[in-house]
BAFI-3210 file (N, C-alpha, C; in Angstrom, 3 decimals, decimal comma, padded with zeros to 6 digits):
// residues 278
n [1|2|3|4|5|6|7|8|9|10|11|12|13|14|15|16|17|18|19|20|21|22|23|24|25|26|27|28|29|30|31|32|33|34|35|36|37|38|39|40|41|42|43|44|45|46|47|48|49|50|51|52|53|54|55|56|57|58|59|60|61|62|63|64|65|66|67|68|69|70|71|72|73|74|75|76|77|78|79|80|81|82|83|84|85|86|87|88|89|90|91|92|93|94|95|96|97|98|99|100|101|102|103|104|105|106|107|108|109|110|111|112|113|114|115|116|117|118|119|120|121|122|123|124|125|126|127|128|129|130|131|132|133|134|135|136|137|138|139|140|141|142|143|144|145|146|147|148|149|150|151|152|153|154|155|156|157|158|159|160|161|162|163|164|165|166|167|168|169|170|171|172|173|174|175|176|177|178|179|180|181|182|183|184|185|186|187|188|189|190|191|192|193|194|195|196|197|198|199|200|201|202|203|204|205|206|207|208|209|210|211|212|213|214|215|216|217|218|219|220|221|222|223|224|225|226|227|228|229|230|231|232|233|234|235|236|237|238|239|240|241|242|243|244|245|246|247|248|249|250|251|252|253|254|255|256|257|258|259|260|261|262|263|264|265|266|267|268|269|270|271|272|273|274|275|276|277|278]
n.u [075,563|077,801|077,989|077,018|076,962|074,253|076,002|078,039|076,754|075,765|077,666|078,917|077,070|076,817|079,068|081,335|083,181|084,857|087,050|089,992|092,078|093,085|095,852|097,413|098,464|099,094|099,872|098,655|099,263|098,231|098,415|097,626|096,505|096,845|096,936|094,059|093,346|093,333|094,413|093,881|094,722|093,961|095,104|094,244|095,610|096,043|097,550|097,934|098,254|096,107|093,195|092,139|090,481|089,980|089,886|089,424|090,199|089,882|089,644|088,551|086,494|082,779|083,606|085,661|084,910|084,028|085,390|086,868|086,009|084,602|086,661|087,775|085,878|086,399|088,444|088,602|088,736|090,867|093,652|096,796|098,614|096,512|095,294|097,152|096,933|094,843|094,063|092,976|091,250|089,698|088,927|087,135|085,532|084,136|082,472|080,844|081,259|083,489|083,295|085,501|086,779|087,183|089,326|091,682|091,031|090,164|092,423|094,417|093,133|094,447|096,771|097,324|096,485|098,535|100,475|100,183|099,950|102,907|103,827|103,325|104,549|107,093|108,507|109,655|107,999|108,551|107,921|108,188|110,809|110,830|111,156|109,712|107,396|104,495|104,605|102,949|100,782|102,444|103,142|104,895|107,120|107,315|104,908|103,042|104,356|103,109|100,747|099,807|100,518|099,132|096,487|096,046|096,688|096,470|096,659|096,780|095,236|093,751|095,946|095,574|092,937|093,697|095,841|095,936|098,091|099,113|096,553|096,479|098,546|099,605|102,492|103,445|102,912|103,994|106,142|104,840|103,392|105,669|107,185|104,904|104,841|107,439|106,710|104,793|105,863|105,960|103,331|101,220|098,200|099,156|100,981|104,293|104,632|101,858|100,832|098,203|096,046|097,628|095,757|093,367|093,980|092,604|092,107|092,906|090,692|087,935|088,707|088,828|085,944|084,453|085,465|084,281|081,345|081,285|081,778|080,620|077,916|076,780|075,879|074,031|072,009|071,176|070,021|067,730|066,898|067,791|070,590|073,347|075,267|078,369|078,804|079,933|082,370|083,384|085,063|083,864|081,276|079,563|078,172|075,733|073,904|071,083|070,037|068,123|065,123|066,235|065,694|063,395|061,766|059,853|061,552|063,363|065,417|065,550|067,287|069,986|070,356|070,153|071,316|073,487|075,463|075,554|077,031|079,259|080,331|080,808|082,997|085,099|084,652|084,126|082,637|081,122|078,985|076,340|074,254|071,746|071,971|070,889]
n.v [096,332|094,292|091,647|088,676|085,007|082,524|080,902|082,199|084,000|082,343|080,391|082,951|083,900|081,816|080,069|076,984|075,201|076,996|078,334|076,748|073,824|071,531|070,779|071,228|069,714|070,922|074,733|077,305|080,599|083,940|086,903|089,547|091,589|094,381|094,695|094,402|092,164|088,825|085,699|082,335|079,079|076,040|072,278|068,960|066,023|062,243|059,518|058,458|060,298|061,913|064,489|064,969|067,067|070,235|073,709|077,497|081,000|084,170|087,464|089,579|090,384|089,537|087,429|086,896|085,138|083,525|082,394|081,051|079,409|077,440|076,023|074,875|073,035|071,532|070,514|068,638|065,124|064,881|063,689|064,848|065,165|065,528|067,764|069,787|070,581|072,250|074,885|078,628|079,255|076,852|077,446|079,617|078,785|076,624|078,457|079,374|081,206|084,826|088,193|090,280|091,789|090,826|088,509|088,034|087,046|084,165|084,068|084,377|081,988|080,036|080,438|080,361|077,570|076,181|077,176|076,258|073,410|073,022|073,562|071,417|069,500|070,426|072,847|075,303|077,941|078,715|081,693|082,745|084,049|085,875|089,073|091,636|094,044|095,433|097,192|097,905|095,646|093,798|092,244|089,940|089,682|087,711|086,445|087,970|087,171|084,714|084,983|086,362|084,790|082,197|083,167|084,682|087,230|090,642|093,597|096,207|096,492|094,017|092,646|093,788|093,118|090,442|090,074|092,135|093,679|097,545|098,299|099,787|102,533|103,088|103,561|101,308|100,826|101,436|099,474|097,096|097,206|097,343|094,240|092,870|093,454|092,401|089,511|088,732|088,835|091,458|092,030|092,965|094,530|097,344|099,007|100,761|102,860|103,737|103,984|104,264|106,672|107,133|105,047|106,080|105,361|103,759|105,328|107,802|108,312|108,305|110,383|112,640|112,114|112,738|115,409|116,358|116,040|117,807|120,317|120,524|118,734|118,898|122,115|122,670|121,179|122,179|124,106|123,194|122,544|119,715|117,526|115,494|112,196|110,507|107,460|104,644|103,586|101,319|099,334|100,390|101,242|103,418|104,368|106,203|109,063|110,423|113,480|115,308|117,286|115,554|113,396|112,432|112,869|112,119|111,538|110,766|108,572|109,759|111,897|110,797|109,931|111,024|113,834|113,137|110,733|111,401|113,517|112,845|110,695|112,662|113,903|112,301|109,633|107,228|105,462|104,853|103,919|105,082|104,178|104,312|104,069|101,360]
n.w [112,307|111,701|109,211|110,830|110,276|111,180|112,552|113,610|115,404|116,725|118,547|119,338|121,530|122,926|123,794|123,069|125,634|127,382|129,355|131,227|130,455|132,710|133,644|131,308|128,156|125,950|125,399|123,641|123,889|121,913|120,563|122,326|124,995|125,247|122,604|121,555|121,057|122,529|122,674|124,740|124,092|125,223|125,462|125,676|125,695|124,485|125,063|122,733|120,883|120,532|120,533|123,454|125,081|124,837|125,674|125,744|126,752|125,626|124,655|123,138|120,123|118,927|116,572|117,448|119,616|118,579|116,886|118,386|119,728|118,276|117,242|118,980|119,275|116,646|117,034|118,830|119,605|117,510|115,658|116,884|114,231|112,253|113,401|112,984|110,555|110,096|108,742|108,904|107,031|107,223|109,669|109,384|107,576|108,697|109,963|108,626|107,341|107,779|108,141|106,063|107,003|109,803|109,626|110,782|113,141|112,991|111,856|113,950|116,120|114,586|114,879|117,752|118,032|116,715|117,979|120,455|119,844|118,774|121,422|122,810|121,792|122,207|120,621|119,281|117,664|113,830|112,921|115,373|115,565|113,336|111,685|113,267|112,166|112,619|114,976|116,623|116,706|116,713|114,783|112,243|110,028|108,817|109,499|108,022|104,995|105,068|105,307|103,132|100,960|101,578|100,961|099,234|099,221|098,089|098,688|100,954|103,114|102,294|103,700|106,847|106,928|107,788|108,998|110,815|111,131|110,327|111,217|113,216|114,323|111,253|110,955|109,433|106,900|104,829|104,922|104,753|101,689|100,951|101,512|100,438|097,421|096,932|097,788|095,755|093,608|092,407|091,771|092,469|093,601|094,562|092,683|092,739|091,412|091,095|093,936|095,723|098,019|101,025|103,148|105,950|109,214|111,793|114,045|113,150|111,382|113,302|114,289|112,200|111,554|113,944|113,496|111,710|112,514|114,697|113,234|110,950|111,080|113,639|114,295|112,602|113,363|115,793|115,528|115,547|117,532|118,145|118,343|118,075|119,036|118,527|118,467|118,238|115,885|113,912|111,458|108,273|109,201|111,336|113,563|115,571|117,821|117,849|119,296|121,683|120,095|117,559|118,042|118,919|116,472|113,229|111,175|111,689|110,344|108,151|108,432|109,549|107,322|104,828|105,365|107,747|106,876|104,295|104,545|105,796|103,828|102,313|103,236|104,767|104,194|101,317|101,595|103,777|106,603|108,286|110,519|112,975|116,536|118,585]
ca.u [077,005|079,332|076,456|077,066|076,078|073,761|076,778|078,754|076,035|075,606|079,193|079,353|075,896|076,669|080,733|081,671|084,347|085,572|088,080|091,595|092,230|093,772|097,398|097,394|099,446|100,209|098,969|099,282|099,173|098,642|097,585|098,068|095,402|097,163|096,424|092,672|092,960|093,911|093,847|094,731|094,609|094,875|095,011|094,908|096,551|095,961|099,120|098,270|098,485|094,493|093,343|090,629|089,926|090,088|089,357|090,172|089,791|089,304|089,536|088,353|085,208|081,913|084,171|087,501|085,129|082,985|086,275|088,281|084,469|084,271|087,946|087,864|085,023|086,949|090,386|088,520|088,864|091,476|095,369|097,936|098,685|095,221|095,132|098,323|096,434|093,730|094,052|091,996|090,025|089,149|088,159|086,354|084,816|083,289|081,471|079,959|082,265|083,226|083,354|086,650|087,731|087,020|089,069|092,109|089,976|090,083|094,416|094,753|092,875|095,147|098,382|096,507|096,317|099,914|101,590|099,291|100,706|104,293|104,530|103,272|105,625|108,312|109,003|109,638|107,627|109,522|106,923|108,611|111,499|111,239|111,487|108,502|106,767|103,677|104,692|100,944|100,429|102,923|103,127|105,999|106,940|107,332|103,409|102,822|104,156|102,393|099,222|100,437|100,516|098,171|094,666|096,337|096,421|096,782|096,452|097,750|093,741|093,818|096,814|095,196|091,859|094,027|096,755|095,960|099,138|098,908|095,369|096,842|099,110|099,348|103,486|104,595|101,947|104,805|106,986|103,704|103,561|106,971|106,844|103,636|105,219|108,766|106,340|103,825|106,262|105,510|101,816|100,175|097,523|099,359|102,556|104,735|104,177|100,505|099,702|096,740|097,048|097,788|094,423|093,320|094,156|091,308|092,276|092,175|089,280|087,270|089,209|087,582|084,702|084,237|085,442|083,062|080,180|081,288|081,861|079,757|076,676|075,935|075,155|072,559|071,137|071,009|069,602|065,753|066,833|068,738|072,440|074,384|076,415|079,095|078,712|081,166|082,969|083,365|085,122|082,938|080,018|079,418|076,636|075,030|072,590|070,519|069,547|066,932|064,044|066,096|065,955|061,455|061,310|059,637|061,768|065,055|066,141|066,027|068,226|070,740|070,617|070,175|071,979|074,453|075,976|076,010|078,004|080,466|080,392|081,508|083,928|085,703|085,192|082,756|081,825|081,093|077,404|075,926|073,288|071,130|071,577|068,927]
ca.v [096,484|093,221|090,968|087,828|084,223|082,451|079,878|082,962|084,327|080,584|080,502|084,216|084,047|080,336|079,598|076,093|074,735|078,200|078,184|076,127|072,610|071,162|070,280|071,039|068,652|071,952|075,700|078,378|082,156|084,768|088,183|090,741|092,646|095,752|094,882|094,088|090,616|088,099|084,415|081,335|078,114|074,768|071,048|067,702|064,762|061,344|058,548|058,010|061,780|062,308|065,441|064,558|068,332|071,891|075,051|078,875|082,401|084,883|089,109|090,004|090,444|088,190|086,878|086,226|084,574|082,489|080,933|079,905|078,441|076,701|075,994|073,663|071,611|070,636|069,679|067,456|063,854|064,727|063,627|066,307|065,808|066,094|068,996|070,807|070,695|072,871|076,330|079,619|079,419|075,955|077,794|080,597|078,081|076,105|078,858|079,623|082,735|085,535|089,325|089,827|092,548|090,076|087,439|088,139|085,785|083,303|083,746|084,243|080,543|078,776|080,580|079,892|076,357|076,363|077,174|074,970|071,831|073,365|073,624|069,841|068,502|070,800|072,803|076,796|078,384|079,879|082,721|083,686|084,597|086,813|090,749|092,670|094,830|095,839|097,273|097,850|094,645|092,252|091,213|089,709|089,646|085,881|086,178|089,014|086,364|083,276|085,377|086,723|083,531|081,316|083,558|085,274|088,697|091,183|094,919|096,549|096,972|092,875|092,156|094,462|092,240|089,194|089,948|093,310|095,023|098,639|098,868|100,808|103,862|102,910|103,867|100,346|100,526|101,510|097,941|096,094|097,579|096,627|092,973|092,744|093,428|090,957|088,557|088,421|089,285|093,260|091,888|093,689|095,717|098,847|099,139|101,837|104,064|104,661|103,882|105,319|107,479|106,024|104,459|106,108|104,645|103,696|106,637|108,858|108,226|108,425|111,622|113,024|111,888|113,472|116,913|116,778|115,674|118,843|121,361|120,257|118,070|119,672|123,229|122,239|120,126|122,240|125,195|122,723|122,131|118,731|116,948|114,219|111,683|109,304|106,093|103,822|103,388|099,526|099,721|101,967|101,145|104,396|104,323|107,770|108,784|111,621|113,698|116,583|117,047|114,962|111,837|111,927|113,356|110,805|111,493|110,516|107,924|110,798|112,681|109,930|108,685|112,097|114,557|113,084|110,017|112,541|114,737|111,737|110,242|113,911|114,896|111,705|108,355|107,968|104,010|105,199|103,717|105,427|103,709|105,173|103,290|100,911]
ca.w [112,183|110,818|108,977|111,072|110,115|112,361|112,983|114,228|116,557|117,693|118,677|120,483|122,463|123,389|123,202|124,082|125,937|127,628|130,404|130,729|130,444|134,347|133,446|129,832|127,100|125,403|125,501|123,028|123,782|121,377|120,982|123,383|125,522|124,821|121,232|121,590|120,700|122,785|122,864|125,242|123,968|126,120|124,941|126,642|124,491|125,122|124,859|121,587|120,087|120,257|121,572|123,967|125,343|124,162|125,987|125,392|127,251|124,255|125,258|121,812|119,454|118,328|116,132|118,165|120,225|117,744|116,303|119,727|120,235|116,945|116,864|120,168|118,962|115,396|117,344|120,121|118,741|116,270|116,231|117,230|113,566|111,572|114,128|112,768|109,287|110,580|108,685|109,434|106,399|107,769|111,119|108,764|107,423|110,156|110,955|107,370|106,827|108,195|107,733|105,580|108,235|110,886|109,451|111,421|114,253|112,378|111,538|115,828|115,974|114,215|115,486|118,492|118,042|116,468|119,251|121,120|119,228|119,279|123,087|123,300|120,650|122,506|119,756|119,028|116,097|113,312|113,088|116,269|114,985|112,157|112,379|113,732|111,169|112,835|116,593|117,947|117,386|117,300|113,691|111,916|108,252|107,934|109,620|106,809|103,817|105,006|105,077|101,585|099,895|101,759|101,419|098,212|099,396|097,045|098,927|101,801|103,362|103,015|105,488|107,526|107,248|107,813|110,178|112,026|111,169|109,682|111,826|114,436|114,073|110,330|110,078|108,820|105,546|103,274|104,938|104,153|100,823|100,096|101,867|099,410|096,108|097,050|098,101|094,899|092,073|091,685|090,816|094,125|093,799|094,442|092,730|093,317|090,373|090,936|094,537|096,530|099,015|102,235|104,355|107,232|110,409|113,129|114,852|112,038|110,994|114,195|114,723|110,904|111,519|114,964|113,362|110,765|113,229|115,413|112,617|109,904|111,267|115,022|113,958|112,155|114,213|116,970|115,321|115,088|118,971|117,994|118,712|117,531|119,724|118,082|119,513|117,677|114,377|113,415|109,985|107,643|110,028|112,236|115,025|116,313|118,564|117,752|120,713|121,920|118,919|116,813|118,634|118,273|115,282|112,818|109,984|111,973|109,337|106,803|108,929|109,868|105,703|103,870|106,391|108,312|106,055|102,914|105,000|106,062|102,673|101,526|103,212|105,444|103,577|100,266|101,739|105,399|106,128|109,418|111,590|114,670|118,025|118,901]
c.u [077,539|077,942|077,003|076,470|075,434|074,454|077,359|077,894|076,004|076,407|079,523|078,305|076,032|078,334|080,747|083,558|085,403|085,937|090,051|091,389|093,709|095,075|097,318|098,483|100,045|098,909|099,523|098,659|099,163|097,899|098,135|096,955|095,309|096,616|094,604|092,326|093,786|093,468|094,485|093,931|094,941|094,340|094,948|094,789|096,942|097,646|099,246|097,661|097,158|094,225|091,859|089,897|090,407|089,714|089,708|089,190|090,083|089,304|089,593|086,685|084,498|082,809|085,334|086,752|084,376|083,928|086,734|087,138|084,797|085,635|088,220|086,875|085,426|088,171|090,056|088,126|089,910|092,775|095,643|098,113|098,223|095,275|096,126|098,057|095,276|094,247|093,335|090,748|089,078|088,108|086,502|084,940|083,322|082,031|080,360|080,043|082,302|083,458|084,639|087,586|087,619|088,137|090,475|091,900|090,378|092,202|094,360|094,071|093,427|096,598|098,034|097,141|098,041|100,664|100,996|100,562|102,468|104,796|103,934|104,306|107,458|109,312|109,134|109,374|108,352|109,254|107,855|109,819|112,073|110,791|109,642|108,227|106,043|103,957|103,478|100,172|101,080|103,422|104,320|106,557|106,824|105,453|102,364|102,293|103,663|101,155|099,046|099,748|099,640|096,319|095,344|095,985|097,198|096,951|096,959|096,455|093,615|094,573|095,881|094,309|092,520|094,736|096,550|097,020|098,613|097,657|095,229|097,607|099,597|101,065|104,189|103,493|103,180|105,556|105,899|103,795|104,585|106,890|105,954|104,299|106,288|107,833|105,506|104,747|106,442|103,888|101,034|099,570|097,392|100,756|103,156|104,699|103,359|099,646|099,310|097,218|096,665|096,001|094,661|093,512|092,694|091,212|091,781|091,085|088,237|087,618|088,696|086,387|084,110|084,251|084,662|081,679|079,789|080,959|080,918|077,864|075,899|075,046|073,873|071,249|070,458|069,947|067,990|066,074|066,869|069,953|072,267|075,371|077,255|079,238|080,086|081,097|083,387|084,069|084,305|081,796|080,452|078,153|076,915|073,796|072,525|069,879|068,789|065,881|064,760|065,454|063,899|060,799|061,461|060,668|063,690|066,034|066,336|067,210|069,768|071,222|071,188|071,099|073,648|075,783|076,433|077,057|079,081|081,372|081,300|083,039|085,044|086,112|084,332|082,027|081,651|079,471|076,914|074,937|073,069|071,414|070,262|068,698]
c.v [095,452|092,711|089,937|086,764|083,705|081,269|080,883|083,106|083,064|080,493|081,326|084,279|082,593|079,778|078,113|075,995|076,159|077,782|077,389|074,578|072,295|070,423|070,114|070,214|069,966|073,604|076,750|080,013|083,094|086,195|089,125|091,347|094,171|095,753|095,170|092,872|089,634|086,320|082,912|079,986|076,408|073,410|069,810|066,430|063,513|060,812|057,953|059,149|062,077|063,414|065,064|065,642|069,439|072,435|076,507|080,142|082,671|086,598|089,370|090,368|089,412|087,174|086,144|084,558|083,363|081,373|080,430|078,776|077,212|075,313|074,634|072,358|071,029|069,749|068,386|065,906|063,901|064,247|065,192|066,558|066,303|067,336|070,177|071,250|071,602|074,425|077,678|079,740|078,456|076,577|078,793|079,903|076,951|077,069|079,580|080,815|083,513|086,997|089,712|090,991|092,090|088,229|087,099|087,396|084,937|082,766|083,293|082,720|079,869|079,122|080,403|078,092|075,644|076,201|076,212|073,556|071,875|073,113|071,971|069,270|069,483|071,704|074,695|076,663|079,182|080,872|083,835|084,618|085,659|088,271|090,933|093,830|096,183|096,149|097,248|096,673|093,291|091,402|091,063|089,873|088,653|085,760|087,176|087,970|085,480|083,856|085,993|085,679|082,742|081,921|084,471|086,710|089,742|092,857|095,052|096,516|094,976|092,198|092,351|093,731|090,978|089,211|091,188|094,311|096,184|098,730|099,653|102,338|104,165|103,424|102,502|099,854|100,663|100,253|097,262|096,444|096,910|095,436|092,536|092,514|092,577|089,810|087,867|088,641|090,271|092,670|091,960|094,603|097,419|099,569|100,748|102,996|104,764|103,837|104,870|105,639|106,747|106,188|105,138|105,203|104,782|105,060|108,239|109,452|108,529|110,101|113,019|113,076|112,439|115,247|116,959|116,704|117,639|120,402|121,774|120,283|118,865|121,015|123,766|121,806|120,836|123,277|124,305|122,086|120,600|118,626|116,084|113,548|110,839|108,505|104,952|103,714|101,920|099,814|100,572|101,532|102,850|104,582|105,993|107,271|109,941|111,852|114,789|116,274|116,093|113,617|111,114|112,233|111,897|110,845|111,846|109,939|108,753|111,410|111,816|109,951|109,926|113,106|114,176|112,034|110,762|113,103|113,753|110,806|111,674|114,216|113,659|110,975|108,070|106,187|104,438|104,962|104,022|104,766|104,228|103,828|102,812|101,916]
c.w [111,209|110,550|109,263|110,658|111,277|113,065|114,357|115,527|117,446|118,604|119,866|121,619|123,261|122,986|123,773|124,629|126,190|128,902|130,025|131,007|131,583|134,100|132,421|128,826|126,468|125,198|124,334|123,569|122,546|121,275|122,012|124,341|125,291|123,128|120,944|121,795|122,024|122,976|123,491|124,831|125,056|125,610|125,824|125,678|125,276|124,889|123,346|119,990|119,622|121,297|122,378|124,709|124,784|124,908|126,020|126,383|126,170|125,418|123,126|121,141|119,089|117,580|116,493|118,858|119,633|117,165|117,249|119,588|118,969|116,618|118,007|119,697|117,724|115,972|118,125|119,242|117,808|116,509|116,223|115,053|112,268|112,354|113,328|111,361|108,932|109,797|108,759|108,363|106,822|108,907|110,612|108,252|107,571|110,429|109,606|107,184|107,769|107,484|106,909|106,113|109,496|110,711|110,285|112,488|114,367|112,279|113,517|116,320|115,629|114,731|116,861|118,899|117,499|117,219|120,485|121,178|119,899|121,196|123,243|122,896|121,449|121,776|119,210|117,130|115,508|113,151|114,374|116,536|113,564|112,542|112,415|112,895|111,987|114,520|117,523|117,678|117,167|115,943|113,078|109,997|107,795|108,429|108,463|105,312|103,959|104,936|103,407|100,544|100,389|101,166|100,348|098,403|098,091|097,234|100,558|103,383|103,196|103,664|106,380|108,442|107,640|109,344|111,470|111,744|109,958|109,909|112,949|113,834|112,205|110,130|109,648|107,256|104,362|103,176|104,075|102,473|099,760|100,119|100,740|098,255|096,131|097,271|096,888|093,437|091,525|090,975|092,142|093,614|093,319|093,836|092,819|092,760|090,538|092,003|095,082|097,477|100,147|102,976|105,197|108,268|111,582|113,361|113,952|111,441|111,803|114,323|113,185|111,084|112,782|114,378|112,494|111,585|113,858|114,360|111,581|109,826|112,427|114,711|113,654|112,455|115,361|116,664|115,484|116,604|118,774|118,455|118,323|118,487|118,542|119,096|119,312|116,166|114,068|111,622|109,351|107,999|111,038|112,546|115,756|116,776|118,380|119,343|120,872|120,635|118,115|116,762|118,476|117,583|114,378|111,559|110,633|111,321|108,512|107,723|108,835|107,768|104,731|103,979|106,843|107,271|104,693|103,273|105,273|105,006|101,664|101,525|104,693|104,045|102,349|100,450|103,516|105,511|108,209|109,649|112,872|115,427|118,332|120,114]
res [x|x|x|x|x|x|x|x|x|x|x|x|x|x|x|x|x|x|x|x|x|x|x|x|x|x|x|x|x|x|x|x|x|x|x|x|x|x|x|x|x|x|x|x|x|x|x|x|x|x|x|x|x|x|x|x|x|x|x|x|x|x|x|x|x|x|x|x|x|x|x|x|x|x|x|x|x|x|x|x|x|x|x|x|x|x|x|x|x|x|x|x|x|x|x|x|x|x|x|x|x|x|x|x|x|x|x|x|x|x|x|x|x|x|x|x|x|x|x|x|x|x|x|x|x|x|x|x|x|x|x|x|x|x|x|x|x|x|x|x|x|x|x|x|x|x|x|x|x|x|x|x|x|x|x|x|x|x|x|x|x|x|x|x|x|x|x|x|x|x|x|x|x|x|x|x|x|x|x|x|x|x|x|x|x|x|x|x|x|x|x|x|x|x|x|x|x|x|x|x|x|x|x|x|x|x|x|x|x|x|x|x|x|x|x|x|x|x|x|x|x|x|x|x|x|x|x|x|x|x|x|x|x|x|x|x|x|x|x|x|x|x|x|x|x|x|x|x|x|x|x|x|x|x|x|x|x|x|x|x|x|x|x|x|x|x|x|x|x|x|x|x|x|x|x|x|x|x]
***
């Protein structure tokens, strides 16, 4: 699936410092559960603005949970305000990169840790006040332009990778769009003359790629006493499981590579890279 480093795996198979910190100095929340992501941060801050613990719950992916992980062991020893200097590439960093549709993680770590600081110091983020863009999950426009300009985004497909918004029901891609071009000058990507046609949405896509499986791929399959499951879609990763003759027939990778991916590559997405289920 995602090509992890072996910091990351380190990180997700072995997190440290998971749970809450016992009368925390300051905690941040963010995320949602409804979203996918979620993440609790907790701090404990000596008398002379040193953080001397970290610990985080995480409801997210390898990655959500590789940075809270990663993310606790840079803050412990640090001041509150070397800490507040901490930015996600920093976190990205730490862990010797990550996927650049995983990097979103990495943003939720430091707004994370953000609001962390903030609720010690007593202090409402301005983040929390600016209009709501992205409804399915939460995102703002002032969290749009700081991801804009900090990590020089340039497309509507790297918010996406950054912040999450326009990865759900996909109707605030034309705000983003706009937000994008006020924010960079009119020197985005996609300007308005001659952009592309709108990105599928998660949903969409799974929902393509299912009717082509059904209409397209099965038939075929079944006729040499074969089937096809869809297992999961991961960005243009898609996992199947071949089933009946296909599944011990030796020339299953041809099928999967030649067969099914051709056909997905045809007629969904033309970067869509299928893999069999271990």
């Amino acid at each position: 699936m995602w090509e992890y480093t072996d910091k990351v795996q380190q990180h997700f198979l072995d997190p440290q410092n998971v749970g809450e910190v016992e009368n925390p100095s300051g905690t941040g929340d963010v995320g949602s559960l409804a979203c996918g992501d979620a993440l609790k941060l907790t701090l404990k801050v000596d008398e002379n603005d040193i953080i001397t613990d970290a610990k985080f719950k995480t409801f997210g992916c390898a990655s959500a949970i590789a940075s809270s992980s990663v993310l606790t062991e840079m803050v412990i020893g640090m001041s509150i305000d070397e800490a507040a200097k901490i930015t996600n590439e920093d976190i990205a960093e730490a862990l010797g990169g990550l996927p650049k549709e995983k990097m979103h993680c990495s943003v939720m770590g430091r707004e994370a840790l953000e609001a962390a600081i903030a609720d010690y110091r007593g202090l409402i983020l301005p983040m929390a006040e600016g209009e709501v863009v992205c409804e399915c999950f939460g995102v703002t426009d002032l969290d749009i332009i700081r991801a804009i300009n900090e990590s020089n985004l340039r497309s509507v497909e790297e918010i996406t990778n950054f912040t999450k918004a326009g990865g759900g029901c996909g109707k605030c891609e034309d705000r983003l769009r706009e937000i994008l071009r006020e924010t960079v000058g009119g020197k985005s990507e996609v300007p308005p003359s001659v952009a592309k046609p709108k990105r599928m949405t998660a949903l969409q896509k799974i929902k393509k790629i299912e009717g082509v499986l059904e209409k397209e791929v099965r038939p075929g399959l079944r006729k040499d006493g074969g089937d096809i499951e869809l297992i999961d879609v991961d960005g243009d990763f898609v996992t199947v499981s071949l089933r009946g003759a296909c599944k011990s027939c030796k020339k299953s990778q041809t099928t999967i590579k030649e067969y099914v991916e051709k056909k997905l590559r045809e007629l969904v997405l033309d970067s869509l890279i299928v893999e069999e289920e271990n």
